[in-house]
C-alpha positions in Angstrom: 0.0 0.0 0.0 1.2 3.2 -0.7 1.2 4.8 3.0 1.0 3.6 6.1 0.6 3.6 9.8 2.8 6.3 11.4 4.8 4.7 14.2 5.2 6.9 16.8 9.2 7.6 18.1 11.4 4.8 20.0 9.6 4.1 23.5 5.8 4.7 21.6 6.6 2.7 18.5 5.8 -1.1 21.4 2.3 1.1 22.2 2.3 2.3 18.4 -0.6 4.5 17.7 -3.6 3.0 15.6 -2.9 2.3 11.8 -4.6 4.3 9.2 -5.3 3.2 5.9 -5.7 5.8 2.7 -9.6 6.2 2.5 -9.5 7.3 -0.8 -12.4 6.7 -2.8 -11.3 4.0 -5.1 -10.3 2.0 -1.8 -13.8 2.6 -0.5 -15.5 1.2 -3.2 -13.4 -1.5 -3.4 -14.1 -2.5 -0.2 -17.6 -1.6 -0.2 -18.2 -3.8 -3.5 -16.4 -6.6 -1.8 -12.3 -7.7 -1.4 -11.4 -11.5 -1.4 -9.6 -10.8 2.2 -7.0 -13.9 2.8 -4.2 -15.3 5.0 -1.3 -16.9 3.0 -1.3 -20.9 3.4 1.0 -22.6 5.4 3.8 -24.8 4.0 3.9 -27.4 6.7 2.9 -30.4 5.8 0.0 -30.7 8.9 -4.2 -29.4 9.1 -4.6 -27.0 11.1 -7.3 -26.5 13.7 -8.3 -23.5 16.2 -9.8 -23.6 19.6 -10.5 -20.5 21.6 -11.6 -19.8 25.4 -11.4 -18.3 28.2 -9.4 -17.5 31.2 -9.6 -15.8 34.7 -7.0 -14.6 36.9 -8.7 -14.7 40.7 -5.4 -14.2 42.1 -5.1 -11.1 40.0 -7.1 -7.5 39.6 -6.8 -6.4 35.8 -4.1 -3.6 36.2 -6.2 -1.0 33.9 -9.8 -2.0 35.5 -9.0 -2.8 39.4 -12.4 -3.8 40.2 -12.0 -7.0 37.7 -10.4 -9.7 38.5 -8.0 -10.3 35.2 -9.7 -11.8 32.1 -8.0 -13.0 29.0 -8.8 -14.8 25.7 -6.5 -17.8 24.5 -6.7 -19.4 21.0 -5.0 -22.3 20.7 -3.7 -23.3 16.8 -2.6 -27.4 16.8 -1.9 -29.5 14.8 -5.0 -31.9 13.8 -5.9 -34.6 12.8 -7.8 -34.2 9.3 -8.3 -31.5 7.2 -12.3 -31.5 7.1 -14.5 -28.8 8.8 -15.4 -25.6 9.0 -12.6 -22.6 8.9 -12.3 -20.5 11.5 -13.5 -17.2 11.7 -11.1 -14.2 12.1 -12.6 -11.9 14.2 -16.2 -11.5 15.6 -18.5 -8.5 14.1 -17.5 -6.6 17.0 -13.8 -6.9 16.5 -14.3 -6.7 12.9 -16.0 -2.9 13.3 -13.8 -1.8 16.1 -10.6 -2.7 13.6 -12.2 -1.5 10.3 -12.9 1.9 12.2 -9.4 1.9 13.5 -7.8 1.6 10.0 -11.0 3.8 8.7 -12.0 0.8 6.1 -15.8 -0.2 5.1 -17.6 -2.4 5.5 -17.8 -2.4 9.7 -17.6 -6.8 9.1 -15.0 -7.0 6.3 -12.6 -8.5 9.0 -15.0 -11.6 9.8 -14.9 -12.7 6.3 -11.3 -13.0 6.1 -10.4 -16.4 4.5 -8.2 -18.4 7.5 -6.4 -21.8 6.5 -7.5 -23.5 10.1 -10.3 -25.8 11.0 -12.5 -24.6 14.3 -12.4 -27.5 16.8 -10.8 -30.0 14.7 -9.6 -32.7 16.4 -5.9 -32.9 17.7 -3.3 -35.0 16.4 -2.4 -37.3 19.0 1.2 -36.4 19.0 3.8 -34.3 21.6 4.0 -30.6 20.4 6.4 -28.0 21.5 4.2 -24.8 22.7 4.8 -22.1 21.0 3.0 -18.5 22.8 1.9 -15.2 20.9 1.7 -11.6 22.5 0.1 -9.5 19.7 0.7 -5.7 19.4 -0.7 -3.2 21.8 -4.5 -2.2 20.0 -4.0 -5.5 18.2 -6.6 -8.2 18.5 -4.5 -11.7 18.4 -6.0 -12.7 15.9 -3.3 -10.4 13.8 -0.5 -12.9 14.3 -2.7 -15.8 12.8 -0.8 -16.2 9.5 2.2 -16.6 12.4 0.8 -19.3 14.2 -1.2 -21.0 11.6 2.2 -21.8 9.7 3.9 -22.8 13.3 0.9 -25.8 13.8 1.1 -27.1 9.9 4.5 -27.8 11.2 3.6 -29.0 13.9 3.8 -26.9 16.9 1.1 -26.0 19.1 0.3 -22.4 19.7 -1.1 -19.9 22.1 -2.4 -16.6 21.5 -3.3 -14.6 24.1 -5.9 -11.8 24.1 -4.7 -9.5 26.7 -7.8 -7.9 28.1 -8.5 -3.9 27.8 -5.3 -3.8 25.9 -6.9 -4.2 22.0 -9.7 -1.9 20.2 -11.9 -4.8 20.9 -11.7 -7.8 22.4 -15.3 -10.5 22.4 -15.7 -13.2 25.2 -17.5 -16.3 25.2 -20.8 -14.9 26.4 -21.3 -12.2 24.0 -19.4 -9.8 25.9 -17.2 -7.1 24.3 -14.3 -5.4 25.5 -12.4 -2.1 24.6 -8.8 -0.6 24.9 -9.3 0.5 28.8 -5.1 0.6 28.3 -5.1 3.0 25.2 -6.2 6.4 27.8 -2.7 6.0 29.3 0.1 3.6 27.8 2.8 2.6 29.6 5.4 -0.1 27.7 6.9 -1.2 30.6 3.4 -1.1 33.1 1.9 -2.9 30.1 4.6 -5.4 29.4 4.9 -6.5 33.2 1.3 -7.3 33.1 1.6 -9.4 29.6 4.5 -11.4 31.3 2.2 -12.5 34.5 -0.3 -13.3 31.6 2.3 -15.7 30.3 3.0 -17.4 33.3 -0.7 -18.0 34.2 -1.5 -19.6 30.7 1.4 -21.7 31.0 -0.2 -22.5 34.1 -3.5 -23.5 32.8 -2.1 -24.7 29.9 0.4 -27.0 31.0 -0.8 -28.2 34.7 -2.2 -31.5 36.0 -5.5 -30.2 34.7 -5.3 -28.4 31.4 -7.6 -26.2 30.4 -7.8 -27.4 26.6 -8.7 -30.7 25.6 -5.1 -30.9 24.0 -3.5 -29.7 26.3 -1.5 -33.2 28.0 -0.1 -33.2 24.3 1.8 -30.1 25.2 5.5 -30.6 25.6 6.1 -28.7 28.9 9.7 -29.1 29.0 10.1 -27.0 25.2 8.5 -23.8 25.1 8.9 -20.3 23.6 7.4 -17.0 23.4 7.1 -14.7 19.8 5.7 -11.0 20.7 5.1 -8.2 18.1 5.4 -4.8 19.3 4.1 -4.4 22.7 4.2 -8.4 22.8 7.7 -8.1 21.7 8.4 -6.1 24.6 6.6 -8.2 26.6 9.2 -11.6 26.1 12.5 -10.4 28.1 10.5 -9.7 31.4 8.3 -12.9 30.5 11.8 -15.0 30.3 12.9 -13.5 33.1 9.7 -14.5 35.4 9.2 -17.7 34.4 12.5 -20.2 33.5 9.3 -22.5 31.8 10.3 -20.2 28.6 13.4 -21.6 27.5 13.5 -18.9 24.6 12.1 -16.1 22.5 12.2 -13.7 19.6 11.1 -10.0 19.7 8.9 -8.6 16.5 9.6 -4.9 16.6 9.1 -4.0 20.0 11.8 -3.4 22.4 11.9 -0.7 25.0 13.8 0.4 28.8 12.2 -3.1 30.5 13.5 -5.6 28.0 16.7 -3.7 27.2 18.1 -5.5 29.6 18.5 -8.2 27.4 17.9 -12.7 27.7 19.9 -15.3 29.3 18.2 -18.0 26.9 18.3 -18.2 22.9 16.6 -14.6 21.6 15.8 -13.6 18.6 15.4 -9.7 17.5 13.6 -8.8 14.6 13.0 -5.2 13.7 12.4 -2.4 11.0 15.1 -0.7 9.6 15.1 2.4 12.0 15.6 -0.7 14.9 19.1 -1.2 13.3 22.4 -1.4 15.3 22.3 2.7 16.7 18.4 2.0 18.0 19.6 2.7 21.5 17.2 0.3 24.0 18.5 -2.0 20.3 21.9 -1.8 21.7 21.6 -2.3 25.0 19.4 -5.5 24.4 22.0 -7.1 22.4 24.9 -6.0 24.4 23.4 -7.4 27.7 21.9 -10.8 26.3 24.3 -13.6 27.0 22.8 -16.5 25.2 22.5 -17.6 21.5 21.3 -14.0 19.6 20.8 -12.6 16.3 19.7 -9.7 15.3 17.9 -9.1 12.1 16.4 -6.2 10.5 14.0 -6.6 7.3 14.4 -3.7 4.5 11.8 -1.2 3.9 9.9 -3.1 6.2 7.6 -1.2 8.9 6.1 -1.7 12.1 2.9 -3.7 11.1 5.2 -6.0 8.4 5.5 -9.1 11.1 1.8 -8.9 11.7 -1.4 -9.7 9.2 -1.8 -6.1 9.2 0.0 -5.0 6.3 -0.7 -8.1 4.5 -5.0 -7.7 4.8 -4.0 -3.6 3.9 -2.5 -4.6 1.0 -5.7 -6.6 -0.2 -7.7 -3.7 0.5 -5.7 -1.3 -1.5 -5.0 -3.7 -4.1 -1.9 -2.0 -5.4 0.6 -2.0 -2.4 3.0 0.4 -4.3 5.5 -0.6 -1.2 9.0 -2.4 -1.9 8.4 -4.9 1.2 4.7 -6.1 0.3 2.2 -7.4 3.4 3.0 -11.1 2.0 6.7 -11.0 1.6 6.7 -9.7 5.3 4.8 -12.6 6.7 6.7 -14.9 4.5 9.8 -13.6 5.8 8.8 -13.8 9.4 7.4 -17.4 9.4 11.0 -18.5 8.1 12.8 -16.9 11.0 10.5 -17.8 13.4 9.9 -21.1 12.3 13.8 -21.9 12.0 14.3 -20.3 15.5 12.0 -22.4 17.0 13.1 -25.8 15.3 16.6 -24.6 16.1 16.1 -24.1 19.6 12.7 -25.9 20.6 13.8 -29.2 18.6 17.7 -29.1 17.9 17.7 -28.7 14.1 20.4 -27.5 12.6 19.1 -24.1 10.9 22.1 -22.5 8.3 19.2 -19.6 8.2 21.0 -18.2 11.0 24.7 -18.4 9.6 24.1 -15.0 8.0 22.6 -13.5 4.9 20.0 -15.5 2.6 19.8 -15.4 -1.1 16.2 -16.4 -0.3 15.2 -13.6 1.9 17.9 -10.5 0.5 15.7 -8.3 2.3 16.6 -9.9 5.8 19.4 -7.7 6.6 22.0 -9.6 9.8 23.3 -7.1 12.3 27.1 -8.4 14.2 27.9 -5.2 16.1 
């Protein structure tokens, strides 16, 4: 597309302000008349299915609404066992028209009909997964990462993404129930990543325990677990590793501030825009201070939203991108790494992704400083 969401500076750009599509006219009739709205497939070789629920904290009070105790949502993508059924949706109407008004897109459900390549409540494959867990961007429902996760279970990981409550444009519950961004009045990056990381630990509690809380859950592999953010997520995975020693490593998608500057003692992976290249100062100190297997990547002419579905669903709507890094090439590139990271670290494969540059992926630019 030809412009895009303006990030805010350095510390705003993990809260990033909401993206704004062009509304000209030609994109409003497009979009009015109808846009075949799609996620990429996955190339692993397994179906995919989708579960979603939810959770309750009682131990906790939601840090932007203290009179609640903490809500969240969790969708689980899994491996499964056949590839009949009926595909999951992406967002409900009320996500769908809290989004489209966000990036000021018609019509108010365009963002239900998006075409997903998972199955809802297919059955599991009965097999041992590594767990894989999603923190999508601050505003961001999680469904945004789903081109993410649904290429992590075709091969075959299980994944978690986690609806933070109050922290996206619109979050819906089982019962009907709709929330809002409570969190968007006054963002903090560190306030909100120290509440995602106590998030993490509880779903890995509920997820993992003697009593899981999904049906798949005893197929988890508790022992091999990571955590992928994007933005405010990504900013999120440092104070999450450093909670919880259950997340044995992670990789940042453009989101790095003062709280996870402090860099990981575990395999972490940083992936950024170009502007979040060697000179990006919290950049810096996060590489200097993490002591464990790192790399640190950078994809050209890439921006803020390119790790996410964002970009990629934008680019349908306008139906010219006009933009050297396309919404597609984005989330191809980001699948690769993220995929090689976590067969490299989650199930020992040797991954020459990560000896340095690819002729497959020129645009993946590796940072040694």
């Amino acid at each position: 597309m030809r412009t895009l969401f303006a990030v805010p500076a350095l510390v705003l750009a993990v809260t990033a302000a909401a993206p704004v599509l062009p509304a000209g006219a030609a994109q409003a009739r497009a979009a009015e008349v109808g846009v075949r709205l799609e996620l990429p497939r996955p190339t692993g070789a397994l179906p995919v299915g989708t579960t979603s629920f939810a959770l309750r904290d009682d131990a906790r009070a939601d840090p932007w609404v203290p009179a609640e105790r903490r809500h969240l949502m969790v969708t689980m993508w899994y491996p499964a066992h056949v590839r009949t059924g009926m595909p999951t949706p992406y967002l409900s109407q009320a996500e769908s028209a809290a989004l489209t008004a966000e990036f000021g897109v018609a019509p108010s459900d365009a963002l239900t009909r998006v075409r997903t390549n998972s199955l809802a409540d297919a059955r599991p494959l009965g097999r041992r997964a590594p767990l894989v867990v999603l923190s999508p961007g601050f505003r961001m429902p999680r469904a945004t990462l789903s081109s993410l996760a649904e290429e992590l279970a075709s091969r075959g990981y299980a994944v978690a993404g986690i609806g933070h409550d109050h922290e996206a444009v619109a979050t819906t519950f089982p019962d009907g129930r709709t929330t809002g961004c409570a969190a968007c009045a006054h963002p903090d990056p560190d306030r909100i990543a120290a509440g995602r990381a106590a998030d993490v630990s509880f779903v890995l509690d509920r997820l993992t325990g003697p009593r899981p809380v999904w049906g798949g859950g005893r197929l988890i592999d508790a022992g091999r677990i990571a955590l992928a953010g994007h933005s405010a997520g990504g900013n999120t995975v440092v104070p999450a590793m450093h909670a919880d020693p259950r997340i044995g490593a992670g990789v940042t998608m453009d989101g790095i501030s003062g709280v996870s500057a402090v860099g990981a003692d575990r395999p972490y992976l940083m992936l950024g825009a170009p502007e979040n290249a060697p000179g990006s100062p919290f950049w810096d100190r996060a590489w200097a201070a993490s002591t464990d297997w790192k790399r640190w990547l950078t994809f050209d002419a890439g921006q803020h939203y390119s790790f996410s579905d964002v970009v990629l669903l934008a680019d349908q709507f306008d139906h010219d991108p006009g933009e050297p890094l396309t919404g597609a090439r984005g989330v191809e590139i980001t699948r690769a790494y993220v995929a090689a990271f976590v067969d490299h670290h989650l199930r020992g494969c040797t991954e020459p992704l990560f000896d340095g540059p690819s002729a497959r992926y020129p645009e993946a630019r590796y940072w040694r400083p």
